[in-house]
VEXMIPA-371508 format. One record per residue (C-alpha): residue number from 1; residue in three letters; x, y, z. Coordinates in nm, 2 decimals. Layout:
// VEXMIPA-371508
site num->NUM&residu->ALA&X->X&Y->Y&Z->Z
...
END
This chain:
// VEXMIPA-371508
site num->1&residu->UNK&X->9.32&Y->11.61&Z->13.24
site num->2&residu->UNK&X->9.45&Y->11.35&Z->12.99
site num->3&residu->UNK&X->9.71&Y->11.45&Z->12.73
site num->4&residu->UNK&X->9.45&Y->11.42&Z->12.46
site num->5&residu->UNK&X->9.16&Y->11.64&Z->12.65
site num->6&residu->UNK&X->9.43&Y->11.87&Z->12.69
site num->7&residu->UNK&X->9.49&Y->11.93&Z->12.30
site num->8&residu->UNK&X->9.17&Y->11.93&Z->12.21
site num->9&residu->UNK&X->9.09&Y->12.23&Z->12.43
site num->10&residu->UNK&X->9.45&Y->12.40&Z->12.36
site num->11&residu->UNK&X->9.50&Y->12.64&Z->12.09
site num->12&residu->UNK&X->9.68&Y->12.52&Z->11.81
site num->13&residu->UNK&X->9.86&Y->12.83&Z->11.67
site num->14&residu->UNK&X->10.15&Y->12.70&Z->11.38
site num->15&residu->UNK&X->10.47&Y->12.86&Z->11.52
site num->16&residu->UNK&X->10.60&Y->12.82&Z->11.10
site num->17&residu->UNK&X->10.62&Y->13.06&Z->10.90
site num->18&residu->UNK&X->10.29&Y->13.28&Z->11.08
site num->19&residu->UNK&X->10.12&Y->13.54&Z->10.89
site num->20&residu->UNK&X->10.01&Y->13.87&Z->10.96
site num->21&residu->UNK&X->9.70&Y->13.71&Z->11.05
site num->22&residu->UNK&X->9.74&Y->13.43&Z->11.22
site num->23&residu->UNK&X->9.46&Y->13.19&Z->11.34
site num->24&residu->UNK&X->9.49&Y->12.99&Z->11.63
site num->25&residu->UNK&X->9.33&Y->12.64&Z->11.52
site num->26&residu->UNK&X->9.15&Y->12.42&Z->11.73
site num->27&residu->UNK&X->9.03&Y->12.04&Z->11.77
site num->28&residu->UNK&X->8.69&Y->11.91&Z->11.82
site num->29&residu->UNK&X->8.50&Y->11.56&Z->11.83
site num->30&residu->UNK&X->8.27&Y->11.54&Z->11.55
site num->31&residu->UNK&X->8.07&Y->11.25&Z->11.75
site num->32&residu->UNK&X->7.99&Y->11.49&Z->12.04
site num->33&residu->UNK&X->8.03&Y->11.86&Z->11.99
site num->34&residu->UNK&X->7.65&Y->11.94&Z->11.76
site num->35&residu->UNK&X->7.84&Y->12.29&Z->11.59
site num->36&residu->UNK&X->7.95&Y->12.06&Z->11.33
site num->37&residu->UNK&X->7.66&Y->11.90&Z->11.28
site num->38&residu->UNK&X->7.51&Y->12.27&Z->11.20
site num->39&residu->UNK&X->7.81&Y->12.31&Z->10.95
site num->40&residu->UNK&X->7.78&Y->12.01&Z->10.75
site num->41&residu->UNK&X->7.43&Y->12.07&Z->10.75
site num->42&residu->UNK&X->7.45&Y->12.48&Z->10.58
site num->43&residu->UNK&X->7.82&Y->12.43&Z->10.38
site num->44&residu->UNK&X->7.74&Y->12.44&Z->10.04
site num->45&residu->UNK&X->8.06&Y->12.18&Z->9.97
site num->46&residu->UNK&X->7.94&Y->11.93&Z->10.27
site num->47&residu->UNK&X->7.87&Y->11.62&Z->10.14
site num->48&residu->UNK&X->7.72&Y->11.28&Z->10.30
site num->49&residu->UNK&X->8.05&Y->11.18&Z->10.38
site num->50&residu->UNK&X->8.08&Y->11.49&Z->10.60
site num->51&residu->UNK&X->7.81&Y->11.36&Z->10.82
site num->52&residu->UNK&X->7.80&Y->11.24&Z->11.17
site num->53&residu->UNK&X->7.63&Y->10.93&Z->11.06
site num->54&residu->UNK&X->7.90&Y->10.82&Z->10.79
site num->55&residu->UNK&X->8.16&Y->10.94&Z->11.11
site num->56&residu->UNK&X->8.03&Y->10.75&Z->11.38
site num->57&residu->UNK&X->8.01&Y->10.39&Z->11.13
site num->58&residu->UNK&X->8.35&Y->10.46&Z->11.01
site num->59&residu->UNK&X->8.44&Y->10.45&Z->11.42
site num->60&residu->UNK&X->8.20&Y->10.17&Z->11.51
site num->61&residu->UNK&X->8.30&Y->9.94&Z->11.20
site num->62&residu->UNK&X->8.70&Y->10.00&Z->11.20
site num->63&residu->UNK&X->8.80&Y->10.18&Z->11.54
site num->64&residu->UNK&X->8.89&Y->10.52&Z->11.38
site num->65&residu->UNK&X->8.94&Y->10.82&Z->11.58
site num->66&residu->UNK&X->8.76&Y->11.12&Z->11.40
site num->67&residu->UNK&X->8.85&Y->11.45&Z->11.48
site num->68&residu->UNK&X->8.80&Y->11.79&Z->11.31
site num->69&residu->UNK&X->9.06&Y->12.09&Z->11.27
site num->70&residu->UNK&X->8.92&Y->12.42&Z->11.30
site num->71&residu->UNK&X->8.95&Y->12.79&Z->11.35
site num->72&residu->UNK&X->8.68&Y->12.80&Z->11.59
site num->73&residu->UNK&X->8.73&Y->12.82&Z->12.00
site num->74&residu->UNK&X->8.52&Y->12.59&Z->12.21
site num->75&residu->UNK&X->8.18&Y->12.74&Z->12.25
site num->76&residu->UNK&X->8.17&Y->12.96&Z->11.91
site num->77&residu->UNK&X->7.99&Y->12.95&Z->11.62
site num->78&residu->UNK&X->8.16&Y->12.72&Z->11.38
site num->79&residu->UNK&X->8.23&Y->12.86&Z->11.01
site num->80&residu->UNK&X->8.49&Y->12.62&Z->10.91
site num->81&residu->UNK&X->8.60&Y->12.21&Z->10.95
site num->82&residu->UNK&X->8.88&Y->12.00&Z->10.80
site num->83&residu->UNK&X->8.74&Y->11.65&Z->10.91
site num->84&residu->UNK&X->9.01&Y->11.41&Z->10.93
site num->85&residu->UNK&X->9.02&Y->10.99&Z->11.10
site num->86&residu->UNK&X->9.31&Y->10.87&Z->11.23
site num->87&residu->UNK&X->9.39&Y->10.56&Z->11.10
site num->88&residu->UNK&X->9.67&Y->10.33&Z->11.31
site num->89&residu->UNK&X->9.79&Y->10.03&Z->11.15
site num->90&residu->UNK&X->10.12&Y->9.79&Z->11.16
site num->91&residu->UNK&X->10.08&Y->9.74&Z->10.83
site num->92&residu->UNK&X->10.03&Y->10.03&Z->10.62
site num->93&residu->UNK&X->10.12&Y->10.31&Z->10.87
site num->94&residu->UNK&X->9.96&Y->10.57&Z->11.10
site num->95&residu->UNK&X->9.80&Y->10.84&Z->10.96
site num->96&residu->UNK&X->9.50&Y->11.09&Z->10.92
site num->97&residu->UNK&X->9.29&Y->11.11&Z->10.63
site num->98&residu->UNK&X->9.00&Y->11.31&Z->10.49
site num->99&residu->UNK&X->8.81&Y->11.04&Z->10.51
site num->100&residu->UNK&X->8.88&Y->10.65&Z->10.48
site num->101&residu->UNK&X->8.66&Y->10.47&Z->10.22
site num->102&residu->UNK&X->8.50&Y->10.83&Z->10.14
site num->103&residu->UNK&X->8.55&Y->10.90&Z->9.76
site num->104&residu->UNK&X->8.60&Y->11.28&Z->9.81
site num->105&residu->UNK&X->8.60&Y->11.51&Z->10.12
site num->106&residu->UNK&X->8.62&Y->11.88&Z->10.07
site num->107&residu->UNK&X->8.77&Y->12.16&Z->10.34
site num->108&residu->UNK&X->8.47&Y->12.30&Z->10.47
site num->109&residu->UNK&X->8.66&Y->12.66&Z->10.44
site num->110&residu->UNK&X->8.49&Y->12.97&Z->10.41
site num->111&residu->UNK&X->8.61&Y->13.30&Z->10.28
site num->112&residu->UNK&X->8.79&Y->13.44&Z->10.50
site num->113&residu->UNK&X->8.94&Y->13.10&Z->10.64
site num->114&residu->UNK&X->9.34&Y->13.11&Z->10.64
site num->115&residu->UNK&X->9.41&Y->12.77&Z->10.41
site num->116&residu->UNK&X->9.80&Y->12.86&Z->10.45
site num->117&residu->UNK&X->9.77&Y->12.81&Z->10.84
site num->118&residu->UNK&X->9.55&Y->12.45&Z->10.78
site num->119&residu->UNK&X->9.84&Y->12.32&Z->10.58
site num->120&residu->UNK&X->10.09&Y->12.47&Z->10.80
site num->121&residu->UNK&X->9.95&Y->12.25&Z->11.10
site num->122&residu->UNK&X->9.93&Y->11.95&Z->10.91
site num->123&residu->UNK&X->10.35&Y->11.99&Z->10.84
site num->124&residu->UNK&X->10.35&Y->12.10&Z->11.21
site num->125&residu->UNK&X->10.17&Y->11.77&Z->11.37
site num->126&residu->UNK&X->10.28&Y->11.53&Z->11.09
site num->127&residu->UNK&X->10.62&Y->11.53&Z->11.27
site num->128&residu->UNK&X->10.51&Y->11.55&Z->11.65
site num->129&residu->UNK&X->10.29&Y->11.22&Z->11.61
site num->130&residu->UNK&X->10.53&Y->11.10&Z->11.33
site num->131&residu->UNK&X->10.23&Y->11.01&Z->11.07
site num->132&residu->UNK&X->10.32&Y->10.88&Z->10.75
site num->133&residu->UNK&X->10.14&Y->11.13&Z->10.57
site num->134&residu->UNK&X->9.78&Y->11.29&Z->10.56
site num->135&residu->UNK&X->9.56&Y->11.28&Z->10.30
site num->136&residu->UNK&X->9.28&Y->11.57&Z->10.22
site num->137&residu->UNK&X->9.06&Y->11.41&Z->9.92
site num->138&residu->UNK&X->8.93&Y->11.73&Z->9.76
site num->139&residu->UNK&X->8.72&Y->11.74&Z->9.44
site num->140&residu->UNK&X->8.85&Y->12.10&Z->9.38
site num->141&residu->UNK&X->9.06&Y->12.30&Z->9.62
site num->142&residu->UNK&X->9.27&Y->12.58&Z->9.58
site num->143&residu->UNK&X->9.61&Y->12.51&Z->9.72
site num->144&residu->UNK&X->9.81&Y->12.84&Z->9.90
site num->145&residu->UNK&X->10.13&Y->12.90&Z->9.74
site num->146&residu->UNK&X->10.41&Y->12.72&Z->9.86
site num->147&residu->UNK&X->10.16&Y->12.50&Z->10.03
site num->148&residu->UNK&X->10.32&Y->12.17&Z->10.11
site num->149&residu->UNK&X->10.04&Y->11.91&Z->10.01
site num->150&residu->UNK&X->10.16&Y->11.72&Z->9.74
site num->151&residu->UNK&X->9.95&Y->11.52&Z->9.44
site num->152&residu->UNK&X->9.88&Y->11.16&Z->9.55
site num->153&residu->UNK&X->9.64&Y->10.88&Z->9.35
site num->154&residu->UNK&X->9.42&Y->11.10&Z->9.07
site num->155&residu->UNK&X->9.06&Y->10.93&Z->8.96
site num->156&residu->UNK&X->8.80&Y->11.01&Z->8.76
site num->157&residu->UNK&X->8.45&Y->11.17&Z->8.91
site num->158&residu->UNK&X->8.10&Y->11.09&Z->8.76
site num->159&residu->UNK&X->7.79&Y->11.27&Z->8.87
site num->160&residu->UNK&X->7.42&Y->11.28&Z->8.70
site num->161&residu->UNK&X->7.23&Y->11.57&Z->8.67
site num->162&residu->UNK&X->6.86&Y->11.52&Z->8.78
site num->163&residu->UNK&X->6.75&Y->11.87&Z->8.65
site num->164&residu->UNK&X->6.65&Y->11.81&Z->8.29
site num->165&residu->UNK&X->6.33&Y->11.64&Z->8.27
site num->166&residu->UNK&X->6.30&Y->11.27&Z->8.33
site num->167&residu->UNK&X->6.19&Y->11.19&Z->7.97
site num->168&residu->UNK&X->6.56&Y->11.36&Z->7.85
site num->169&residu->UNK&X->6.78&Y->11.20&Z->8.13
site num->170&residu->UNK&X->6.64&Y->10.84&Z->7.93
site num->171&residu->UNK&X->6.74&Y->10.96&Z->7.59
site num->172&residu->UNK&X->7.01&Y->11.07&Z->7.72
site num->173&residu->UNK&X->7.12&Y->10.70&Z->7.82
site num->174&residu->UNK&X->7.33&Y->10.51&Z->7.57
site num->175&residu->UNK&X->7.05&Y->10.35&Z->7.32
site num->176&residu->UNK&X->7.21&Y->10.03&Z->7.31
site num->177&residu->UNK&X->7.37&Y->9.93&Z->7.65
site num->178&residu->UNK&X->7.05&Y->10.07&Z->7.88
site num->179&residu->UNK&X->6.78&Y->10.21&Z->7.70
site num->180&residu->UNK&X->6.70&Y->9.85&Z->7.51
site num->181&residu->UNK&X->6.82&Y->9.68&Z->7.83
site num->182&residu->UNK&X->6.61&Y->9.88&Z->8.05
site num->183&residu->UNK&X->6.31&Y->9.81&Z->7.85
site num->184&residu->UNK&X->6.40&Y->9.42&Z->7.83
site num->185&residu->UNK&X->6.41&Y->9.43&Z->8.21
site num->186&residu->UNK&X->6.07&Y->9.55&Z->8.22
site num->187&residu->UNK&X->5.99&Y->9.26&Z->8.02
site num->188&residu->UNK&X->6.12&Y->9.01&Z->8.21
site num->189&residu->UNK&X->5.88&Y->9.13&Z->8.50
site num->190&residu->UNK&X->6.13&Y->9.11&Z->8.76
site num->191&residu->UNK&X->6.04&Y->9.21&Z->9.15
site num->192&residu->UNK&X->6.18&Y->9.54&Z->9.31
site num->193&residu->UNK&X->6.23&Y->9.60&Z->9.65
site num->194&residu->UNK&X->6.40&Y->9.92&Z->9.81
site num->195&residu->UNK&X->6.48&Y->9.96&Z->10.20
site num->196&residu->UNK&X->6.72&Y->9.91&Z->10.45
site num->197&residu->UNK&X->6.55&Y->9.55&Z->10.68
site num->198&residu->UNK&X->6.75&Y->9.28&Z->10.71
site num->199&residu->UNK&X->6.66&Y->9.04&Z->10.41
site num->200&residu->UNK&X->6.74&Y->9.33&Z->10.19
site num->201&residu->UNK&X->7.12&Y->9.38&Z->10.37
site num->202&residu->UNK&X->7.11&Y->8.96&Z->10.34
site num->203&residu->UNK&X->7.09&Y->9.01&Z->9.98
site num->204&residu->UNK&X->7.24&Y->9.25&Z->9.91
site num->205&residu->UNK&X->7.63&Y->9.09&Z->10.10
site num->206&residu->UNK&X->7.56&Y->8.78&Z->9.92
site num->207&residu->UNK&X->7.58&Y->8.92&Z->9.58
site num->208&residu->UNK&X->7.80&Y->9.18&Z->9.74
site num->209&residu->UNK&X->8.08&Y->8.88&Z->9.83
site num->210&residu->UNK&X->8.03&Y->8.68&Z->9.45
site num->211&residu->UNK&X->8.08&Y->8.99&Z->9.29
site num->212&residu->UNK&X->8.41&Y->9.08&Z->9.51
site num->213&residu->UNK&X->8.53&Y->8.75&Z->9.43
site num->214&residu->UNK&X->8.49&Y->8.76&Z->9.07
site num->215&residu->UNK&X->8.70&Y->9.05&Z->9.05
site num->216&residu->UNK&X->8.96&Y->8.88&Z->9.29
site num->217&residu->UNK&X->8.87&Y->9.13&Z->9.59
site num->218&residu->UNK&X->8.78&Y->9.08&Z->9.92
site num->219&residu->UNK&X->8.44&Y->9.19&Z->10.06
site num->220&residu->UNK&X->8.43&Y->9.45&Z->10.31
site num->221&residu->UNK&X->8.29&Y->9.31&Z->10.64
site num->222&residu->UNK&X->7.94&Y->9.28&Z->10.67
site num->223&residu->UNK&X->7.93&Y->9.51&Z->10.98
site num->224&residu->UNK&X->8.05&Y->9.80&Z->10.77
site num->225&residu->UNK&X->7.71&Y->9.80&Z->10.61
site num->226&residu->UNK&X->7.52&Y->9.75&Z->10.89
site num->227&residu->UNK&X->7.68&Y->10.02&Z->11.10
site num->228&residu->UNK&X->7.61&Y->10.24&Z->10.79
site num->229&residu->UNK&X->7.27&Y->10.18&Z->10.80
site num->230&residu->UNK&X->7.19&Y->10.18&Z->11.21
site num->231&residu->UNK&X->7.39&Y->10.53&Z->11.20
site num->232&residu->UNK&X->7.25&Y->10.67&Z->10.88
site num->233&residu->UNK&X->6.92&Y->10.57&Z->10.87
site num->234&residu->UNK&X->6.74&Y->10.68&Z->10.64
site num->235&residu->UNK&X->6.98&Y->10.87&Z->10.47
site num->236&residu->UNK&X->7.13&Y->10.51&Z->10.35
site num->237&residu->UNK&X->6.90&Y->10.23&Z->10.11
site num->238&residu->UNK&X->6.91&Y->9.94&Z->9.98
site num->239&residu->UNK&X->6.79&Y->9.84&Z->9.63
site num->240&residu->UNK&X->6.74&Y->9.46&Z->9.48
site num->241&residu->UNK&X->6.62&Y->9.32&Z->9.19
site num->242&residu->UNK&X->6.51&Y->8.93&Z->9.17
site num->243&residu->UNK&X->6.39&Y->8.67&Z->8.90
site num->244&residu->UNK&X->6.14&Y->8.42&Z->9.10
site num->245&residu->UNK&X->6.28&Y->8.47&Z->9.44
site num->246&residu->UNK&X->6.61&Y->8.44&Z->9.40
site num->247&residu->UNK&X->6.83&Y->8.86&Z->9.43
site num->248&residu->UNK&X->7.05&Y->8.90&Z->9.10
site num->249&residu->UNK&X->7.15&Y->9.28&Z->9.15
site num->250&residu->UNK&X->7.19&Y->9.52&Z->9.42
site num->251&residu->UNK&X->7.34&Y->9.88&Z->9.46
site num->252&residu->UNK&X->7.36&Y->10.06&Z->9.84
site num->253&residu->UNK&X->7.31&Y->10.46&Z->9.79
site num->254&residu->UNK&X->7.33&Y->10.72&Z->10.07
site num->255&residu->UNK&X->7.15&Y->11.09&Z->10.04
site num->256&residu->UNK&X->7.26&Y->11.43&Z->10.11
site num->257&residu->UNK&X->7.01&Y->11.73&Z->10.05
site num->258&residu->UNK&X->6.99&Y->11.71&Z->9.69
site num->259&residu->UNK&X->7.23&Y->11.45&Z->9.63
site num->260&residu->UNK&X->7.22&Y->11.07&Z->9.63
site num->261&residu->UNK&X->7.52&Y->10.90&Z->9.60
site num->262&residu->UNK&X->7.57&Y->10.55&Z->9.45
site num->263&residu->UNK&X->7.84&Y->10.35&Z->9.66
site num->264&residu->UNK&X->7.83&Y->10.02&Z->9.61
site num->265&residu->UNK&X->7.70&Y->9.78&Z->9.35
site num->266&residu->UNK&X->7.70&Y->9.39&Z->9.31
site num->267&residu->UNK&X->7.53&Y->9.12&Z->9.05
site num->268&residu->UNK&X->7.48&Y->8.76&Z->9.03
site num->269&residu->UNK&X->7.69&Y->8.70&Z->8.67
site num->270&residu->UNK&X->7.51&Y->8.42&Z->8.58
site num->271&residu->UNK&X->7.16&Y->8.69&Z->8.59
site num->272&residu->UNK&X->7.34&Y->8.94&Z->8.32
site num->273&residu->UNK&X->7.18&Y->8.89&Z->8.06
site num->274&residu->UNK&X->6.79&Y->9.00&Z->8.27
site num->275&residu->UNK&X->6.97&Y->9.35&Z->8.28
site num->276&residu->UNK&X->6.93&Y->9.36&Z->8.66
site num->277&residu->UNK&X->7.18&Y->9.68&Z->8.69
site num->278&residu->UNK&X->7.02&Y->9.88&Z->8.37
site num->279&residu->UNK&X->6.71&Y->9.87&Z->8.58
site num->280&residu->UNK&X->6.80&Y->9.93&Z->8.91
site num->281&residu->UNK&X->7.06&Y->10.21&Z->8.78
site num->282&residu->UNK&X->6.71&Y->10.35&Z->8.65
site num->283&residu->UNK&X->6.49&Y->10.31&Z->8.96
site num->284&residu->UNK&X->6.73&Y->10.49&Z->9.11
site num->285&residu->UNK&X->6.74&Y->10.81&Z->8.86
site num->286&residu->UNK&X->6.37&Y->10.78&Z->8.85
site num->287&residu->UNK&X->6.28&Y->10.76&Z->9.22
site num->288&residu->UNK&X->6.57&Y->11.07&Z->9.34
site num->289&residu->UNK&X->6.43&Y->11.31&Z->9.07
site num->290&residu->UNK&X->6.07&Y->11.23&Z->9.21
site num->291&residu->UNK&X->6.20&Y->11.27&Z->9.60
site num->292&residu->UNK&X->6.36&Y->11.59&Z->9.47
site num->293&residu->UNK&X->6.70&Y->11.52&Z->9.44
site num->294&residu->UNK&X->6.93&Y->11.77&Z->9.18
site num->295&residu->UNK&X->7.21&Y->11.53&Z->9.14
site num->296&residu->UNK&X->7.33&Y->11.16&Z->9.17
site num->297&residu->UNK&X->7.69&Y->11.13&Z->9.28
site num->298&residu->UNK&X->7.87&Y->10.81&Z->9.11
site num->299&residu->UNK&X->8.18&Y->10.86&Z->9.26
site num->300&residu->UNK&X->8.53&Y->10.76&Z->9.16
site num->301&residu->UNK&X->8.65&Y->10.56&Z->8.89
site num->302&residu->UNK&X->9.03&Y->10.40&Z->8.88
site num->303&residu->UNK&X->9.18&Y->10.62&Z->8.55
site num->304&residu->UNK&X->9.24&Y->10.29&Z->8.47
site num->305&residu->UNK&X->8.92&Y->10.10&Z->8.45
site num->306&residu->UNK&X->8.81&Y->10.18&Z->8.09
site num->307&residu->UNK&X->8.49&Y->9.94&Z->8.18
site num->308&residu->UNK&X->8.34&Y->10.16&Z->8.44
site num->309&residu->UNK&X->8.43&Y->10.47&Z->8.31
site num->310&residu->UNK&X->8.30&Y->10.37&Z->7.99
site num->311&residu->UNK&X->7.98&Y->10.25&Z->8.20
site num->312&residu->UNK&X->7.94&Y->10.58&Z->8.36
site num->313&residu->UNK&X->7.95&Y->10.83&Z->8.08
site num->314&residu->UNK&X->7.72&Y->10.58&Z->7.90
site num->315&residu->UNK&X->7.45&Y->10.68&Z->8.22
site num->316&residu->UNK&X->7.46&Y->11.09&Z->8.10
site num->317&residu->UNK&X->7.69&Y->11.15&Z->8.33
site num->318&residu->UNK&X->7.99&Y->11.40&Z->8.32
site num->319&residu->UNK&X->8.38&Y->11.34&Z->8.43
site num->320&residu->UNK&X->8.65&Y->11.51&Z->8.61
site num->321&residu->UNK&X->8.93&Y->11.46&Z->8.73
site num->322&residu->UNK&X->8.98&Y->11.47&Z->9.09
site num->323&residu->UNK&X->9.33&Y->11.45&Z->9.29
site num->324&residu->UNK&X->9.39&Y->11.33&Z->9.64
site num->325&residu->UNK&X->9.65&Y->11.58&Z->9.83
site num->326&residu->UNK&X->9.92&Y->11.40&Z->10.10
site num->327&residu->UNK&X->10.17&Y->11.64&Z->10.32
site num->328&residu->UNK&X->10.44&Y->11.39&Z->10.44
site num->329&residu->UNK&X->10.78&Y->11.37&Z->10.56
site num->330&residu->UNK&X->10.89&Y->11.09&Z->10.40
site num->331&residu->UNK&X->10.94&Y->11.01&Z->10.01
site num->332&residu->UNK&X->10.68&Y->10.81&Z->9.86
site num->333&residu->UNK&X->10.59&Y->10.47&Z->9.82
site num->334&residu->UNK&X->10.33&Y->10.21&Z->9.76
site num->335&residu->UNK&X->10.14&Y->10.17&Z->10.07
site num->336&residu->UNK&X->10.22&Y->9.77&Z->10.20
site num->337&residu->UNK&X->9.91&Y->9.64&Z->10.19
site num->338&residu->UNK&X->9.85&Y->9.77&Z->9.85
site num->339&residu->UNK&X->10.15&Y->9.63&Z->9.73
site num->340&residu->UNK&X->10.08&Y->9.27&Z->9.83
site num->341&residu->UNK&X->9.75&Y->9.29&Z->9.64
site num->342&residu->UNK&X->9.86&Y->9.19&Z->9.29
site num->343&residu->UNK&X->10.00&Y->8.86&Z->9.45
site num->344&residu->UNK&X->9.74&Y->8.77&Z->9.66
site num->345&residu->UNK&X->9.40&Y->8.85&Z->9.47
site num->346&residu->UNK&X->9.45&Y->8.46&Z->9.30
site num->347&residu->UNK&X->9.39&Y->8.39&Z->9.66
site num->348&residu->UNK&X->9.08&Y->8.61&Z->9.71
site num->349&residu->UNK&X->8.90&Y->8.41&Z->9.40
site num->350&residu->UNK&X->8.85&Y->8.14&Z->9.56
site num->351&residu->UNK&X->8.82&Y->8.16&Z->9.90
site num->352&residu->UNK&X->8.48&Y->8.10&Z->10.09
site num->353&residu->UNK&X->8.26&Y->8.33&Z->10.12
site num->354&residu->UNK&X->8.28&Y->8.33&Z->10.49
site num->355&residu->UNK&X->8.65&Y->8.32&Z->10.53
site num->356&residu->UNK&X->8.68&Y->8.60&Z->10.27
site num->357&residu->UNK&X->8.41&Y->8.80&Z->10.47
site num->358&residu->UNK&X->8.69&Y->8.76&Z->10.79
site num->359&residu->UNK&X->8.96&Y->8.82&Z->10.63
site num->360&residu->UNK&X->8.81&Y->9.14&Z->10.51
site num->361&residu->UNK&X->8.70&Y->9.20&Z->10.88
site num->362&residu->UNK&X->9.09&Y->9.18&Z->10.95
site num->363&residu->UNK&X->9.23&Y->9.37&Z->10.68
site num->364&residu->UNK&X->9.03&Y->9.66&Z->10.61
site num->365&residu->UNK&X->9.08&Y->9.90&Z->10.88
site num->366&residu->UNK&X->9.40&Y->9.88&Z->10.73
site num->367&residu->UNK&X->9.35&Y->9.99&Z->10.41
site num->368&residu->UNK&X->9.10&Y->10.32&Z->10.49
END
């Protein structure tokens, strides 16, 4: 049996600092073993980047290992799951994180799971692989005291609720910046199309690479979307707005239960003033209260970017806070890729859209 067979189907009990009640912990393969498909599908804090679809792209797109930490031994019923990818990387270190290019990922914990013992294994198997850190990227979890995660990077959360009716969701849109737009959009008779073919994901990475150049950054790679699509399907659309033909906003969302999350969004600049996003922004609010969604997920905001944030609460949303949690060895630093970025996003402004869209092939696995 190989080495890594072999831990995956040893117990994992943390020999530091054991308490009266001890769990042994155990591995499992997310991408084979169906019990935690049946959790992420009952937790009440799973989300869409909990499921085996959103897994399986993140392995097919980037080559991460997935792998989830539990109290469960093989063959049981599953009533807990810390998901976690393994990220390996020359440039910005080896690691596991709860999840790459996820904006949050709760512990699915239950009540009477042991969070001591989950934190204790992370301190435990940070030094036997020598990972720089690992990352859990919580919206709200209750740390054990003395528990040695640490606060990392801190951002702002948005989500919509769906719940009022649709008439007071609008009003409750800023007047100025969407309500009028909206309706101008609507005058502009502008097609709409919503999917996940082809021409839609064609559109959608062509506005998707002018808008990542505009604000210096590179595009992810164009088989990150379609990986998300093949293995998410249907839980994973496309929507696009055009004036005669030609696409001048798009916006990808994914769906969990009752929640649809917004993930990506993208506009032709020179379009702006049709009010392409107002409109899409409200097909979408529109169309998940009809399909019975609760809540639209708008994820993460830089503290920094006043713009978006401003953007956001302007939709009816409301804001938290939400803190990433790292356990490592090591003092902390600015990751290496991060730390080039300042010099090199000149660069990223004005590279072709097909070298940018490799370069982001190369780089991004590295970043997760």
């Amino acid at each position: 049996m190989s080495t890594a067979k072999k831990r995956q189907a040893t117990s994992l009990r943390s020999p530091v600092h054991p308490s009266p009640h001890s769990m042994h912990l155990y591995h499992l393969d997310p991408l084979q073993d169906c019990r935690w498909v049946e959790l992420v599908a009952n937790h009440p804090r799973s989300s869409v980047f909990h499921q085996r679809g959103w897994l399986k792209a993140l392995s097919r797109s980037y080559g991460y290992r997935p792998l989830v930490l539990t109290s469960a031994p093989p063959g049981a019923r599953l009533p807990d799951g810390v998901v976690f990818c393994e990220v390996k990387s020359w440039i910005t270190g080896n690691r596991l994180v709860s999840l790459p290019f996820s904006d949050h990922t709760e512990p699915l914990l239950d009540e009477t799971s042991d969070s001591f013992e989950f934190t204790e294994w992370m301190r435990t198997e940070c030094r036997q692989h020598n990972w720089k850190y690992i990352e859990l990227r919580p919206l709200s979890w209750e740390q054990p005291s003395g528990s040695p995660l640490r606060a990392s990077q801190s951002f702002w959360f948005h989500a919509l609720d769906l719940t009022a009716p649709i008439g007071q969701i609008f009003r409750n849109l800023h007047k100025n910046c969407l309500q009028r737009r909206i309706r101008r959009a609507e005058r502009e008779q502008l097609s709409y199309e919503k999917g996940s073919s082809q021409g839609l994901l064609d559109d959608f990475y062509w506005l998707l690479t002018i808008t990542r150049r505009r604000h210096r950054l590179l595009p992810q790679p164009r088989a990150w979307f379609r990986n998300v699509i093949a293995c998410m399907s249907p839980n994973a659309e496309i929507r696009v707005v055009r004036k005669d033909d030609n696409p001048i906003a798009a916006i990808f969302t994914l769906r969990h239960r009752r929640t649809v999350v917004y993930k990506y969004g993208c506009s032709d600049e020179r379009f702006h003033h049709l009010a392409g996003m107002p409109l899409l922004f409200w097909k979408l609010i529109e169309e998940s209260k009809c399909a019975g969604a609760e809540q639209i997920d708008f994820g993460r905001t830089d503290l920094d970017n006043e713009g978006l944030i401003e953007f956001k609460d302007r939709l009816g949303t409301t804001r938290k806070k939400i803190t990433y949690l790292r356990y490592t060895e090591s003092a902390g630093g600015k990751d290496a890729l991060r730390s080039y970025l300042p010099g090199t996003r000149r660069l990223f402004s004005v590279l072709p859209g097909a070298l940018s869209s490799r370069m982001g092939q190369l780089l991004y696995r590295h970043i997760g």
